[in-house]
N, C-alpha and C positions, 0 to 999 in steps of 0.2 A: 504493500500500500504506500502510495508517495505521500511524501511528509513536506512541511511547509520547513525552509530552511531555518535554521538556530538564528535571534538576533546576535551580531558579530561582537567583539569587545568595543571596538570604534564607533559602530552603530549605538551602541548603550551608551559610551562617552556622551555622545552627540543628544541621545535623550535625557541624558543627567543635567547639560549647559540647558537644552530647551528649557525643562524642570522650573530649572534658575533662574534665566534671564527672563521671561514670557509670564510665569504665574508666581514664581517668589518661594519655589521648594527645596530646600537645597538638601540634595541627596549623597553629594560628595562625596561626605566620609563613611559613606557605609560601607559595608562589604561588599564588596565588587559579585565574589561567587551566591550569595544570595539577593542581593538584586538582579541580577539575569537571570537565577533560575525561577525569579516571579515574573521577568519583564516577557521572557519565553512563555511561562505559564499562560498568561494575558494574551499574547500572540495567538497562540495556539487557539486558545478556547474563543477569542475575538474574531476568528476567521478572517485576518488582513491576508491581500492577497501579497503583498511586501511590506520591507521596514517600513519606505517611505509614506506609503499610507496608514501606518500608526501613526507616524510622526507628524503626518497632515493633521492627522483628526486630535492628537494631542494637542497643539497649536491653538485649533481652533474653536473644541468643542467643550464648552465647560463642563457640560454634564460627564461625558466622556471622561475628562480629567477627573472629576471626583470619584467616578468608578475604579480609575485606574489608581489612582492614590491609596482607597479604599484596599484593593487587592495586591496592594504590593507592603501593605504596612497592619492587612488585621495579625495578630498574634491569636493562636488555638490556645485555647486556656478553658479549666473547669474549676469547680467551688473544690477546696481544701486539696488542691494538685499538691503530690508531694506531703504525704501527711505529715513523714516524719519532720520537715519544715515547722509545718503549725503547729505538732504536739511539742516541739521544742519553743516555739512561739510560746503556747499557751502554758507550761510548766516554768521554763527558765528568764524569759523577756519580760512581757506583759505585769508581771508582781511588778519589777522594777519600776518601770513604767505607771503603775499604781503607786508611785511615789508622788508624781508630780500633780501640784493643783491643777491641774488641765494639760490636755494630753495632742498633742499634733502631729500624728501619722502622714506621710506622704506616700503615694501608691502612682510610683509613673509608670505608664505606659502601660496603662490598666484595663485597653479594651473593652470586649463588653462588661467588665465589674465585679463579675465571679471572685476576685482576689481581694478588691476592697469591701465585700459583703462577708466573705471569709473571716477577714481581720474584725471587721464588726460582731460578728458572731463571738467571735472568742472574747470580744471586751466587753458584750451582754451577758456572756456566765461570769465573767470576773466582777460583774457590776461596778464595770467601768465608762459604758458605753455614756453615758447622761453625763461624763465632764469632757470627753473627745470629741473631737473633728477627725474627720479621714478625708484628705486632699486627693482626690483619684484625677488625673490628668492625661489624656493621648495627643498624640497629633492629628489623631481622625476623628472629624464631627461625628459621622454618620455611628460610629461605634459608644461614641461617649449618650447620643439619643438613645438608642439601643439598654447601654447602663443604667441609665437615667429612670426608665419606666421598671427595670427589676421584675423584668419577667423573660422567666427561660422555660424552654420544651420538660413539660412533665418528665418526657422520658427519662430527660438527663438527673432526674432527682433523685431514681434508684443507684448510681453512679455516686451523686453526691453526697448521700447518705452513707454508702459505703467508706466514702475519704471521710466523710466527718467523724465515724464511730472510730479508725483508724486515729486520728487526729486528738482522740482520746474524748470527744463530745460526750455532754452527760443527757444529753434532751432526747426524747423523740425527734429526729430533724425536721419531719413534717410541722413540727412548733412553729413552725419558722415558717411556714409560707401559705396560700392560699388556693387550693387548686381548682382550677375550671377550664373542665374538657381537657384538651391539650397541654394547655400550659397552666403552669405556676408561678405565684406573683407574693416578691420576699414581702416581710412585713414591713409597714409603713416605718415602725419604731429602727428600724435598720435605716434604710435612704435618707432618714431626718438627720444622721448622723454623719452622712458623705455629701465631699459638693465635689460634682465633677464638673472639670473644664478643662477646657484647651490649650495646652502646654507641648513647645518644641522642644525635645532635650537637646536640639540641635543650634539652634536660635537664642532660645529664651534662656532667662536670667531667675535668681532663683527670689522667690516672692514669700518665704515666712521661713520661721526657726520648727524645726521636727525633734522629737525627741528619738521618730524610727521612720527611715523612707525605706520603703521596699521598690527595688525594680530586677524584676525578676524575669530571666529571658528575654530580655530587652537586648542586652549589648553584645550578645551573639553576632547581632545582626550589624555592628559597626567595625571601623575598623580602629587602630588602635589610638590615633591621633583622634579621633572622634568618642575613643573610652576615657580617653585622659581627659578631654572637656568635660564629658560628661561629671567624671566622678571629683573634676573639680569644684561642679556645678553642687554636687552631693552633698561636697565638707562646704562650702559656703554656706548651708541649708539645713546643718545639722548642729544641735548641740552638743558643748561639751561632753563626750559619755552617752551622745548620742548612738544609735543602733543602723547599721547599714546593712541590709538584707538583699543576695544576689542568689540568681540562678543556677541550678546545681551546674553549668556547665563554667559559671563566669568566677572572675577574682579579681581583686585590689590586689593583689601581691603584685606583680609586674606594673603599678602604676607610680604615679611622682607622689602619690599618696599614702602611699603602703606605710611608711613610715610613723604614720601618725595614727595609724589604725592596730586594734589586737584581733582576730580572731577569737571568736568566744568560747568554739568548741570545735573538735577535728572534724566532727560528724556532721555539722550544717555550715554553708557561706551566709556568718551573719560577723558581721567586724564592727567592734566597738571605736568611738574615736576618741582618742589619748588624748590627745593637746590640739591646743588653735592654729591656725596657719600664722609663717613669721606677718603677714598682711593684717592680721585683725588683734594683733598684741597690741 
């Protein structure tokens, strides 16, 4: 069966400057090998008969462009992914975090929400949740709307349930949400607790103090001149003995930051931060 040819590295070059220059995206410092194998995915599934008529319609079609933005930056994520994360969350972290008269979580690159409704759970058994904010932030509208209403496929709740009992959860997890037909809809008292909004980690600058940002499978996806912004962006954004939560694949050890950071434990990427940068003494 003939196959529509691979978009080229030059050809991607040249949609990374369109990106840039024409709508204001700047995709630079990502990883080059997974943005081509979304830019291809889009190809493929888009039915272009060549580059240049992607490139056309990128150009000129706005709806177009937010699809394509959409498909090249949703992150696959479920509620309590990775239990043994949360059950270390909820046994070792959180107490701590019950120290502070008011509590500011950061959750970038949060997608549809499943991660900052996670963390919310865990600080509604701690009955923590009534002095928190959880800051959930993406680069994509269309995913943060999605969060926003907190409603996901019934199906996915036997799944969820499973990661939550895993996670060490003491409820029924149906507690937690509303079912009708299809789908299920988290409880109001959760969403009251998160404000999602639109945040570049590429771009943007960091806009409050966290006592814990989680970004988790996020920087897989950059390269490493764009992790070191990133995780400068972090310590900016954290307090003293602040908590920094990464994906089981990612690290701070190789970054200009490593230094001021301890790992908390061999078994999770959660690195506490030691001291202030020589900029904010």
């Amino acid at each position: 069966m003939w196959q529509l040819p691979a978009i080229e590295d030059a050809e991607l070059e040249t949609l990374i400057n369109d990106l840039l220059e024409v709508h204001g995206y700047d995709f630079r410092n990502y990883s080059r090998a997974s943005l081509k194998r979304q830019v291809n995915r889009l190809f493929t599934k888009d039915k272009f008969p060549s580059f240049a008529e992607m490139r056309y319609r990128l150009r000129i079609d706005e709806t177009y462009l937010k699809r394509f933005v959409e498909g090249i930056t949703v992150n696959v994520t479920e509620m309590f992914r990775d239990a043994d994360f949360y059950h270390f969350l909820r046994k070792q972290i959180i107490p701590t975090l019950g120290t502070y008269p008011f509590i500011r979580i950061w959750v970038a690159g949060c997608s549809t929400g499943e991660e900052a409704y996670s963390i919310a759970i865990l600080l509604k058994e701690a009955n923590l949740l009534h002095k928190t904010l959880i800051y959930a932030t993406d680069l994509n509208p269309a995913v943060l709307e999605e969060a926003k209403q907190g409603i996901f496929n019934l199906k996915s709740m036997k799944l969820y349930s499973e990661n939550y009992i895993l996670a060490g959860g003491v409820e029924d997890f149906s507690h937690y949400y509303t079912a009708n037909y299809h789908h299920a809809k988290l409880n109001k008292e959760l969403s009251e607790r998160i404000i999602f909004s639109q945040h570049n980690l590429v771009s943007d600058g960091s806009f409050n103090e966290f006592q814990l940002i989680s970004c988790r499978n996020v920087l897989i996806y950059f390269n490493s001149y764009l992790q070191n912004r990133v995780f400068n962006l972090f310590d900016d954004s954290l307090v003293r003995l602040g908590y920094l939560a990464l994906g089981t694949k990612e690290t701070i050890l190789f970054s200009s930051m490593a230094g001021r950071y301890q790992q908390v434990a061999t078994e999770v990427k959660i690195w506490r931060k030691q001291q202030e940068s020589a900029d904010s003494l």
